[in-house]
DOLO-573702 format. One line per 10 residues: number of its first residue (from 1); for each residue x, y, z of N, C-alpha, C, O. Coordinates in nm, 2 decimals, decimal comma. Layout:
N
NUM = X/Y/Z/X/Y/Z/X/Y/Z/X/Y/Z  ...
This chain:
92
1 = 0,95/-1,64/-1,14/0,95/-1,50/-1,19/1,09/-1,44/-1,19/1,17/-1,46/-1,10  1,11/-1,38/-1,28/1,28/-1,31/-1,29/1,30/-1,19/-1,24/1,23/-1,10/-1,29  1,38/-1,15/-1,15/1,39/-1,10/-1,04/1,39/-0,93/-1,10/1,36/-0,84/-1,01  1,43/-0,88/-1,26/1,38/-0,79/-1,30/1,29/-0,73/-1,30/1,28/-0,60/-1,29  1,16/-0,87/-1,32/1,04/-0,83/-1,38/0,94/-0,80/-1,22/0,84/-0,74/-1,19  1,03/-0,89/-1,14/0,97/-0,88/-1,00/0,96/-0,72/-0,90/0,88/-0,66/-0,83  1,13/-0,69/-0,97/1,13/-0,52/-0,91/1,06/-0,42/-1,00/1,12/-0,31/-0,97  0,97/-0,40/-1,08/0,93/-0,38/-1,18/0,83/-0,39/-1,11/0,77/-0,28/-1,12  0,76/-0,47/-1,04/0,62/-0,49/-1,01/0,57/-0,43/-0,84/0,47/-0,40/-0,78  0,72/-0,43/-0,81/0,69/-0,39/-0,69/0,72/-0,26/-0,68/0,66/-0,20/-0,59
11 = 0,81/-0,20/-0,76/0,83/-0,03/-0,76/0,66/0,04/-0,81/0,60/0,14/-0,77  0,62/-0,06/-0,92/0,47/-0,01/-0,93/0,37/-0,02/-0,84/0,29/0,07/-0,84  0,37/-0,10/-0,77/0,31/-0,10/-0,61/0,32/-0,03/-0,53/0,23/0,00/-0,45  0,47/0,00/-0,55/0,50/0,15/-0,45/0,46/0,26/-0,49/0,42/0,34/-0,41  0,45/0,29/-0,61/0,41/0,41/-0,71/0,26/0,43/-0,66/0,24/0,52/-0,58  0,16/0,34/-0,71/0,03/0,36/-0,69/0,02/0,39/-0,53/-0,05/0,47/-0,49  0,12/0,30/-0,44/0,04/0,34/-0,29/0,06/0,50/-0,22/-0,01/0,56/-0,14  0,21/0,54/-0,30/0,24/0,62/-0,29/0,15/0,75/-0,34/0,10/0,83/-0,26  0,13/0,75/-0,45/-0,02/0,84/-0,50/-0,13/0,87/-0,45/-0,19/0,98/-0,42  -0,15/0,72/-0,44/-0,29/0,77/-0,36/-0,30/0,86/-0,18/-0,38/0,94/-0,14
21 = -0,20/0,82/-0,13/-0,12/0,85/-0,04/-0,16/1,04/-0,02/-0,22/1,12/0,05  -0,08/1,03/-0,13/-0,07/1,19/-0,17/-0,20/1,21/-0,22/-0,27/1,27/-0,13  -0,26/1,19/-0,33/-0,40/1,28/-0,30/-0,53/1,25/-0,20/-0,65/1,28/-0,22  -0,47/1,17/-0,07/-0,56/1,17/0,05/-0,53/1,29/0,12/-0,60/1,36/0,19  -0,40/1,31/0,07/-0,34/1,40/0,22/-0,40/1,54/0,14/-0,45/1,63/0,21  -0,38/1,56/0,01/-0,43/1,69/-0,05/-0,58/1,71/-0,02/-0,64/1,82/0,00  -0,62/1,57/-0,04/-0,83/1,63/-0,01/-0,85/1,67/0,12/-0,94/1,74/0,15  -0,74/1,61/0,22/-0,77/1,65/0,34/-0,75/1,80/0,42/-0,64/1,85/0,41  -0,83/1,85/0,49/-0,76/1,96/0,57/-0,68/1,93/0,64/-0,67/2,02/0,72  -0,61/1,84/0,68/-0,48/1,84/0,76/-0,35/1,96/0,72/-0,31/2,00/0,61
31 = -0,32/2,00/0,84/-0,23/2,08/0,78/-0,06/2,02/0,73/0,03/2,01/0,82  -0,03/1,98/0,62/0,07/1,95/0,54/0,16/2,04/0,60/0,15/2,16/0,63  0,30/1,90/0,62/0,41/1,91/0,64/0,48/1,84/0,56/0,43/1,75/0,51  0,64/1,87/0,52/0,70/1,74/0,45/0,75/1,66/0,53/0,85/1,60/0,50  0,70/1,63/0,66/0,79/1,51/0,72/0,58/1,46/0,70/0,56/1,36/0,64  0,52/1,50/0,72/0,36/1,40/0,69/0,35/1,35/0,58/0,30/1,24/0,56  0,39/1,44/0,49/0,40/1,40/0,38/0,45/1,29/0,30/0,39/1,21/0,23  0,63/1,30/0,32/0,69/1,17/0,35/0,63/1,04/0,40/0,61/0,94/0,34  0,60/1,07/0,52/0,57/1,02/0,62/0,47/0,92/0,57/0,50/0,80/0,55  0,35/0,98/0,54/0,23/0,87/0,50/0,25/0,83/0,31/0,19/0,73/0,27
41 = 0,34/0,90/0,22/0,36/0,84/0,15/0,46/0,71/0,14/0,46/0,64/0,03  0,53/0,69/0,23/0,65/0,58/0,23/0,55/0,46/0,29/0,58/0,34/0,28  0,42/0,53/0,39/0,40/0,38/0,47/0,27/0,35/0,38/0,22/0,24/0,41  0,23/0,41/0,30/0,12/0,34/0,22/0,19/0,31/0,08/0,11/0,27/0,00  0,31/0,32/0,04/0,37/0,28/-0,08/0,43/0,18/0,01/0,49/0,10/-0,06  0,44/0,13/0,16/0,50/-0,01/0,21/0,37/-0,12/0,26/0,38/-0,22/0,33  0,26/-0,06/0,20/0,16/-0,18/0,23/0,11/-0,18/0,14/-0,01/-0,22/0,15  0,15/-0,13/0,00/0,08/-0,12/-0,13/0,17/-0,26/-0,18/0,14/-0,37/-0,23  0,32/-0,19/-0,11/0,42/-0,37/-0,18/0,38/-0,48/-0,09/0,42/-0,59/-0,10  0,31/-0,44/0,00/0,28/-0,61/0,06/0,16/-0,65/0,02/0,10/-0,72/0,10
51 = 0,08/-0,62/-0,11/0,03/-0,68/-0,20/0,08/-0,78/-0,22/0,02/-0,89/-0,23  0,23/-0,75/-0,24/0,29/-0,81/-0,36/0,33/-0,95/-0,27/0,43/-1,02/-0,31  0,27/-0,97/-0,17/0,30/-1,12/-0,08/0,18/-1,20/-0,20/0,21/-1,31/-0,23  0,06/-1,15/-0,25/-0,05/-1,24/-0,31/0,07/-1,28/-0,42/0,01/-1,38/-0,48  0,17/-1,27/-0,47/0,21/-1,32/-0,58/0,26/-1,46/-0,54/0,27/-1,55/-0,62  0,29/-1,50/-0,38/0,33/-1,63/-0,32/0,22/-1,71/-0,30/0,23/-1,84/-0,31  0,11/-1,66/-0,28/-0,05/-1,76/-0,34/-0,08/-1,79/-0,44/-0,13/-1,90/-0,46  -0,06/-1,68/-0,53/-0,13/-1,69/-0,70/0,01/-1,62/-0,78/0,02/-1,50/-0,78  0,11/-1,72/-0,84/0,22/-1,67/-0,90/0,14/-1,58/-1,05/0,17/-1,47/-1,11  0,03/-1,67/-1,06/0,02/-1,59/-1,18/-0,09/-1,50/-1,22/-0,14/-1,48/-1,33
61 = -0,13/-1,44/-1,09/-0,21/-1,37/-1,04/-0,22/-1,21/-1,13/-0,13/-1,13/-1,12  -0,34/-1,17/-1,21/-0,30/-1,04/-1,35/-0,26/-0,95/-1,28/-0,30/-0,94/-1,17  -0,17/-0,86/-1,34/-0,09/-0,69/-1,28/-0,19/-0,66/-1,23/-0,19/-0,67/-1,10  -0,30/-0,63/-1,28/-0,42/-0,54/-1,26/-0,41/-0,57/-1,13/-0,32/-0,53/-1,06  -0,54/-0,65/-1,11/-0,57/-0,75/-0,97/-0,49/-0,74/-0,90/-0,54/-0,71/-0,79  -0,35/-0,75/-0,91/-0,24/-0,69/-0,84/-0,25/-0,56/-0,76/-0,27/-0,53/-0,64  -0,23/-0,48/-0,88/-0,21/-0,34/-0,83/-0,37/-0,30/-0,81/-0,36/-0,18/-0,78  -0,50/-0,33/-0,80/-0,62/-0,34/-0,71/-0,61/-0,35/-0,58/-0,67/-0,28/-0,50  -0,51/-0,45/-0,56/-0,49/-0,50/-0,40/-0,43/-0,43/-0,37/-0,45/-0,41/-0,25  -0,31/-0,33/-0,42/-0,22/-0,24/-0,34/-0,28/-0,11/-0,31/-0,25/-0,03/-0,22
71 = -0,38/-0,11/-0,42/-0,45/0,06/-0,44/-0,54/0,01/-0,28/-0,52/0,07/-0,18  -0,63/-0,08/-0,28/-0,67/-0,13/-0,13/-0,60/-0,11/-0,02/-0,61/-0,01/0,05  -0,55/-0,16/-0,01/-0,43/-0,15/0,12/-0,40/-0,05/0,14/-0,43/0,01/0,25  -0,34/0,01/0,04/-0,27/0,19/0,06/-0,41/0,24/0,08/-0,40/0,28/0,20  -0,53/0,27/0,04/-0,63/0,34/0,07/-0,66/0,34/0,22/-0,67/0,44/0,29  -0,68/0,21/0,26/-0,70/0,17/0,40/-0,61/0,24/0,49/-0,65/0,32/0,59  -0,48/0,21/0,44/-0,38/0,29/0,57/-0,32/0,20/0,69/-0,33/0,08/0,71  -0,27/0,29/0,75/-0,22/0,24/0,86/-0,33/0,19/0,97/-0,38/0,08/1,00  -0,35/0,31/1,00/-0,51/0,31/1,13/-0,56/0,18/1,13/-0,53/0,09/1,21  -0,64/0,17/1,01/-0,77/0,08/0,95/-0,68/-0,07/0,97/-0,73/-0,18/0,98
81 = -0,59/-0,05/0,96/-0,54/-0,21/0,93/-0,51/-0,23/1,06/-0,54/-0,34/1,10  -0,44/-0,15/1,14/-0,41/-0,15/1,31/-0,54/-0,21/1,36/-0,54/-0,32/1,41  -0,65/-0,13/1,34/-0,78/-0,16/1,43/-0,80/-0,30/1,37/-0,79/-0,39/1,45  -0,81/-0,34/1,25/-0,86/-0,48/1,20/-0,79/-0,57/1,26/-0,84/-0,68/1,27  -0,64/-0,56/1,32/-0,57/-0,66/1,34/-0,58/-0,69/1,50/-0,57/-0,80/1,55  -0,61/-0,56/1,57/-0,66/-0,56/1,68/-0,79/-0,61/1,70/-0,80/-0,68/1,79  -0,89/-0,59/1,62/-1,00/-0,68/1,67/-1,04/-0,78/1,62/-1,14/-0,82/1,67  -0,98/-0,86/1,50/-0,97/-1,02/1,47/-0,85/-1,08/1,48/-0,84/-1,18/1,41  -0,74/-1,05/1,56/-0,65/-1,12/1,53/-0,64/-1,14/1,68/-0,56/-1,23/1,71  -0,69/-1,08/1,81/-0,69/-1,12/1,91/-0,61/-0,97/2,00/-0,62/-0,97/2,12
91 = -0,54/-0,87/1,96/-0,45/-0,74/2,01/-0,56/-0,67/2,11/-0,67/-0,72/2,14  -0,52/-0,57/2,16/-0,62/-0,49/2,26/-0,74/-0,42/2,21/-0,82/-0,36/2,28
């Protein structure tokens, strides 16, 4: 894949994880800050691009399907993926 079309795929990964990001934090009553804000949009726009590891399984794997898996992940969050890793991967 050409390393163009690669950053192209993964700024869109970041885009979508980033979004969703933001309208969780809006539906929620948490009281918004711009460091929360930031905050949870950078770390679900950084696990929306680690989607973009399935492109090392399936090179030719569709955008869509793609950006499915990131909109996943980023929905999930931090937390959800902490506890999952803690209780099948062997952590406390």
């Amino acid at each position: 894949m050409e390393e163009n079309k690669l950053w192209q795929i993964l700024s869109t990964l970041f885009l979508v994880g980033s979004v969703i990001a933001l309208g969780q934090l809006l539906a929620s009553e948490e009281k918004l800050t711009l460091r929360i804000v930031i905050g949870r949009m950078l770390s679900s726009g950084g696990l929306a691009v680690g989607a973009g590891a399935a492109l090392q399984l399936w090179p030719e794997i569709p955008l869509l399907a793609l950006i499915g898996l990131s909109a996943i992940l980023a929905s999930l969050g931090t937390s959800v993926l902490e506890k999952f890793f803690n209780k099948f991967v062997g952590g406390n």
